[in-house]
N, C-alpha and C positions, 0 to 999 in steps of 0.2 A: 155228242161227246161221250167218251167211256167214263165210268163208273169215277176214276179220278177226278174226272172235270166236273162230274156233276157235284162231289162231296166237297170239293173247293170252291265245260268238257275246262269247255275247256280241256282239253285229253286229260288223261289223269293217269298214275303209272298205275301199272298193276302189277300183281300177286296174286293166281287164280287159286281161290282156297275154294275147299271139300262143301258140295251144297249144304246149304241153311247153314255155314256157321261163318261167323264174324269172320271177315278179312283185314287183318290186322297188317298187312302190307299197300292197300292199295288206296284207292285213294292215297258227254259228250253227247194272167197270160200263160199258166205253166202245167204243163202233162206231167204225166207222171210217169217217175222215174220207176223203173223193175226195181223190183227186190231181191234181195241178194241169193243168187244161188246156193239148193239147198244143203251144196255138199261144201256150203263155205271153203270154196278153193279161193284162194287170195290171185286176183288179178291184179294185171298195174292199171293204174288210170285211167293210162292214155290207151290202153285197148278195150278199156268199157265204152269209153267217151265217144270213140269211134263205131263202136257196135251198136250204141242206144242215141247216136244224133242224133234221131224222128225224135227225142224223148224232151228235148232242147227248147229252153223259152226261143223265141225269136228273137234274132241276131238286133236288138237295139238295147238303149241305155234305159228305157221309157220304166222299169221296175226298180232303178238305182234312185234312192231317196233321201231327203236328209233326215238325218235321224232327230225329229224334232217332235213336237206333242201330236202338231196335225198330222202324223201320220201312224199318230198309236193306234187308230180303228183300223187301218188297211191292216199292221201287222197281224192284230188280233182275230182279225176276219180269215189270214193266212192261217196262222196256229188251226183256230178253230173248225179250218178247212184243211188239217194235215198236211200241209205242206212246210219247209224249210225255210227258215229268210236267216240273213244274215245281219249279226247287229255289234256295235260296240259294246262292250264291257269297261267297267273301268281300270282293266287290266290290256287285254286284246282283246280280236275279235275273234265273236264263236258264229257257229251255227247254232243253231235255236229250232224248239219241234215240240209238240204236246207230249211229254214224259208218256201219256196214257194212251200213247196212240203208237201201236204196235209198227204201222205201214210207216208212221215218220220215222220213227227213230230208224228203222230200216235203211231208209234213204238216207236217212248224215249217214251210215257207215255205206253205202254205195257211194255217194260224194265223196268223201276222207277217203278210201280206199283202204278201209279200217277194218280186220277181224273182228267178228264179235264177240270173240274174249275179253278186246281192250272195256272196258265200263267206259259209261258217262257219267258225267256227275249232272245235280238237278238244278235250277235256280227257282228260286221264290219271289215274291214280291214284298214280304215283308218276314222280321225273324219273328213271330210269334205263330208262323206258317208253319214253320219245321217240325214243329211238334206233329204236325198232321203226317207227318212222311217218316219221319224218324225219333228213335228213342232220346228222351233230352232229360230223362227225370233226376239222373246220375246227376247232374251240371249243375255247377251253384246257382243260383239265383242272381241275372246279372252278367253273366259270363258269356253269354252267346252275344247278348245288346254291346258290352265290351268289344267284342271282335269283328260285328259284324251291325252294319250293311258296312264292306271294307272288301281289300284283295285279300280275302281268304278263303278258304273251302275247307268246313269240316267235316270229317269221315266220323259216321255215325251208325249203329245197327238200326235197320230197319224195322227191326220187331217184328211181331204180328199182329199190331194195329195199322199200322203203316198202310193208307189208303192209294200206297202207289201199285201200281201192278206188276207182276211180276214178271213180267216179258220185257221188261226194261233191266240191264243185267243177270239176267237168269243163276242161279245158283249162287250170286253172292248176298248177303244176310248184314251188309255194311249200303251207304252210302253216299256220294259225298255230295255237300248243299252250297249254295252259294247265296248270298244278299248282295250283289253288285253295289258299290257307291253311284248309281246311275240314276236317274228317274228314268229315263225312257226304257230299261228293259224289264225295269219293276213295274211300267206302267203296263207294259205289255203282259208278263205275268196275271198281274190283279187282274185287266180286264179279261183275260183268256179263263177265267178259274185255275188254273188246272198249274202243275209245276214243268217249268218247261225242261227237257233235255237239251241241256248245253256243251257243246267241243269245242274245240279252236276251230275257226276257217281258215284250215290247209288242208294240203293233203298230208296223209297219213307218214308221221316222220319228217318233213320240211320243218322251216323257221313260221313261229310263230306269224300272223298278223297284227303290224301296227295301223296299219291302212288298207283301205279300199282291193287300191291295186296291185297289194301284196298277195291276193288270190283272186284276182281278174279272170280267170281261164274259168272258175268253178261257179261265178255267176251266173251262168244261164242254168245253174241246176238249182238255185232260189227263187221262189216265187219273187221274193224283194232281198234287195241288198240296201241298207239304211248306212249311209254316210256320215260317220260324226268325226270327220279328219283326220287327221294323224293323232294317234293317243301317245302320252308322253310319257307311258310307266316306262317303256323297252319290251322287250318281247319275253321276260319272265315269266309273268300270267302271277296269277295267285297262290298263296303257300298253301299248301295244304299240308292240315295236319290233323290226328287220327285221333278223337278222343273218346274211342269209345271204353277203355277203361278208366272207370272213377279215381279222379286225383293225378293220372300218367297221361303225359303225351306221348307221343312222336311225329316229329316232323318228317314228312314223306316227299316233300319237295320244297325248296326252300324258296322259290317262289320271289315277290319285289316285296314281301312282307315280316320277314323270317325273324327280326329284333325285335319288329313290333308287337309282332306273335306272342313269342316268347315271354315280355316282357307284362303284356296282360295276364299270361294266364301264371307266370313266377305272383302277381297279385292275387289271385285266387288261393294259391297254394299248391299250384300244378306242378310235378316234378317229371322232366325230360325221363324217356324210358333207358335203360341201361343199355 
């Protein structure tokens, strides 16, 4: 495990701001996949898919799982073996990868079909985690437990304590975290160490994933695909919103949470940015 894992996207828009400083717009059986060419030319899909078939789980169902507890060891055994699985959220579904593992994260953007401009945001297993990845000291006491394990994502500086690596977003100095209302993907965090890089499961620019076989075509490029049915948010995802200056928000995507959002952190004493 990298240095992350041992101390332990859902897409996200962006804003590519000037390295090391806060981004205050923004705020993501099986071989292995290439990694993305180094002059990052954007290909489509369907002409990687067809270039790297040898790179292809084999053509069965036998890695599609239900997303259930028995099968927290398999995913974590994936993580911890850099590979990608695909899992529910209690928003949509994302792709999931060790945050501290340079070759995975690689792969979600070879999967998605994603520039590496676009960021990922990270998940945790639990909110008293964050503080190990990102700046939280600004925040009242209370106000993270308020909003989160929930659909939200908040965008935070990462500091320079922040035991995440820096090969994950490169040059941006914000990042955004997630606490799923889920047990299974927090189980899967905890038992991984480490903070997982999480996107949607699509490809780069499609409709969100409520189900399975809303991205059927990209499962052979998951070690596992974890079934937990059709999810009933919509294909919204989570709000994200930006708090990394004390007392100010802004909402960056309004997300299936945006009232609720708002309405915690108006109890704080948080006021919307102008």
């Amino acid at each position: 495990m990298q240095a992350c894992a041992r101390a332990a996207g859902e897409g996200l828009p962006l804003v590519r701001a000037p390295a090391r400083q806060p981004l205050a717009q923004s705020f993501v059986k099986v071989s292995r996949l290439p990694s993305l060419h180094e002059t990052n030319r954007v290909v489509s899909c369907s002409a990687r898919v067809s270039e790297n078939i040898s790179h292809k789980i084999e053509a069965s169902t036998d890695h599609i799982l239900p997303a259930s507890q028995d099968h927290v060891v398999k995913a974590i055994e994936a993580i911890n073996g850099g590979q990608v699985i695909a899992v529910p959220t209690d928003t949509i579904y994302g792709f999931a990868c060790d945050a501290c593992s340079a070759e995975a994260v690689n792969r979600i953007y070879e999967i998605k079909g994603r520039i590496h401009t676009r960021p990922l945001a990270i998940c945790v297993a639990d909110v008293p985690e964050i503080s190990r990845f990102a700046v939280v000291d600004h925040l009242p006491h209370g106000l993270l437990h308020s909003l989160l394990p929930g659909p939200v994502t908040v965008v935070l500086k990462r500091g320079e304590n922040s035991i995440l690596e820096r090969s994950l977003n490169p040059g941006l100095d914000s990042i955004g975290v997630r606490v799923p209302k889920l047990d299974f993907i927090r189980s899967i965090a905890r038992g991984a160490g480490s903070a997982l890089a999480l996107t949607s499961a699509n490809l780069s620019g499609r409709p969100s994933s409520v189900s399975v076989k809303d991205f059927g075509d990209l499962w052979p490029h998951c070690s596992y695909v974890f079934d937990g049915g059709i999810l009933p948010s919509g294909r919204a995802g989570s709000t994200i919103v930006d708090l990394i200056t004390p007392g100010v928000y802004r909402i960056l995507r309004d997300g299936s949470s945006r009232e609720e959002t708002m309405a915690v952190l108006g109890k704080f004493g948080f006021v919307e940015a102008s």
